[in-house]
C-alpha positions as CSV (number, residue, x, y, z in Angstrom):
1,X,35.2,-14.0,1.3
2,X,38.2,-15.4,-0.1
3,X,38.1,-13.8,-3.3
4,X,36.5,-10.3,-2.2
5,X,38.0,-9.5,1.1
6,X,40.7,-7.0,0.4
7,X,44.1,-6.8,2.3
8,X,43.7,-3.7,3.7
9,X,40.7,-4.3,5.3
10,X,37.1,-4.7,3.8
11,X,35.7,-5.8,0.8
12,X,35.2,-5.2,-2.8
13,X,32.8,-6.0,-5.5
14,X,33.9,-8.4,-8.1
15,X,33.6,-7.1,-12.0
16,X,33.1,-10.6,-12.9
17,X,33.3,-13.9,-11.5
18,X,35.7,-15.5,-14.2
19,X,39.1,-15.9,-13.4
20,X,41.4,-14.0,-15.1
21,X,44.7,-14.6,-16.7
22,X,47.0,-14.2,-13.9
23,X,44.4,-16.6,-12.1
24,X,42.8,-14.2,-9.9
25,X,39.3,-12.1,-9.6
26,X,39.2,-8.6,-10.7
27,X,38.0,-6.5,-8.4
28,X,35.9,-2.9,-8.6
29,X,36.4,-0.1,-6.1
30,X,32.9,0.8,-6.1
31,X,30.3,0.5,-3.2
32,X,26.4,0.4,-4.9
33,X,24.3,3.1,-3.7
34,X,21.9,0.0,-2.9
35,X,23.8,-1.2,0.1
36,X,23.6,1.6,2.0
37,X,19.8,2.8,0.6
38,X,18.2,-0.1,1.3
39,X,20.5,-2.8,3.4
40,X,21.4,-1.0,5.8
41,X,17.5,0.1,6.0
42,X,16.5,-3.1,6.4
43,X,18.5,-4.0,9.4
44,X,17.9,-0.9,11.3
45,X,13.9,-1.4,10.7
46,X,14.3,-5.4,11.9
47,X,16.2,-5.0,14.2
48,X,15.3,-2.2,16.2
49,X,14.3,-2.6,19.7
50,X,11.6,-0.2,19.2
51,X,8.2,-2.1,19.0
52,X,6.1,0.8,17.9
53,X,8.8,1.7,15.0
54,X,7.2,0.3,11.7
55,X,6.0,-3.0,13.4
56,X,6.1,-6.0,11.3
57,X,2.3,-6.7,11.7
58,X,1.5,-3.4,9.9
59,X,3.7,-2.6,7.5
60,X,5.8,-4.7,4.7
61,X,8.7,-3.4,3.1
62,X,9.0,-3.6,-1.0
63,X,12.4,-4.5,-2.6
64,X,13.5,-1.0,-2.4
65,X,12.6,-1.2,1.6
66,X,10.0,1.3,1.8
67,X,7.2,0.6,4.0
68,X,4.3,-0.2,3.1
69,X,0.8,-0.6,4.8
70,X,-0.7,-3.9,5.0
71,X,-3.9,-4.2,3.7
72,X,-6.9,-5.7,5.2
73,X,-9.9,-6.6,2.9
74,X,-8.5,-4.0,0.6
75,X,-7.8,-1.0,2.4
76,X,-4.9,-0.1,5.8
77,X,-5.8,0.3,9.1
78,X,-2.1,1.6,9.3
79,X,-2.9,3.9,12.1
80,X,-5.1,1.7,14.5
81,X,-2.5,-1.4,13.6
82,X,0.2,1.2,15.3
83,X,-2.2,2.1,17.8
84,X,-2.4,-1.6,18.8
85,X,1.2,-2.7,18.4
86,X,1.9,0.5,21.1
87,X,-0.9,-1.0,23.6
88,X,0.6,-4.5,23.1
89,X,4.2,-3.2,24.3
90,X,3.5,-0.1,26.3
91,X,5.6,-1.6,29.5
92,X,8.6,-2.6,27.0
93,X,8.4,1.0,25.2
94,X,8.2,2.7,28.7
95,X,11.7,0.7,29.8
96,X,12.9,1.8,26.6
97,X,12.5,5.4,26.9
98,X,13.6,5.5,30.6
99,X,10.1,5.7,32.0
């Protein structure tokens, strides 16, 4: 934080972590397409208060936070694992949506 955080507000990516002459870090103006893709992804998807949305006993996400089924003595029972995680939280999902 101390080296990143930019005055105005913020932060910035570092173009490398050796100091430079004047003593400081220098920073980039550049935001990866990564943080946005696939961070942000990830928080929505764990943090959601939405059982039935991708549910963590179904799916896994890879490093590019796509889901992925999980696999149970080699093939998915995506569908039915849905199907189940909705049964499991049908009063919570109800409350959710107002019903």
């Amino acid at each position: 934080e101390r080296h990143a955080r930019v005055e105005s507000g913020g932060y910035a990516s570092l173009k490398s972590v050796t100091v430079t002459e004047r003593g400081g870090f220098e920073r980039s103006d550049k935001m990866e397409s990564f943080f946005l893709a696939e961070t942000l992804k990830y928080l929505y998807l764990l943090f959601s208060d939405d059982p039935a949305l991708l549910p963590l006993p179904c799916f896994v996400f890879n490093t590019e936070a796509h889901p992925l089924p999980v696999l149970t003595r080699g093939a998915s029972d995506g569908g039915a694992c849905v199907e189940r995680v909705v049964k499991e939280n049908i009063e919570k999902l109800a409350a959710l949506h107002g019903l």
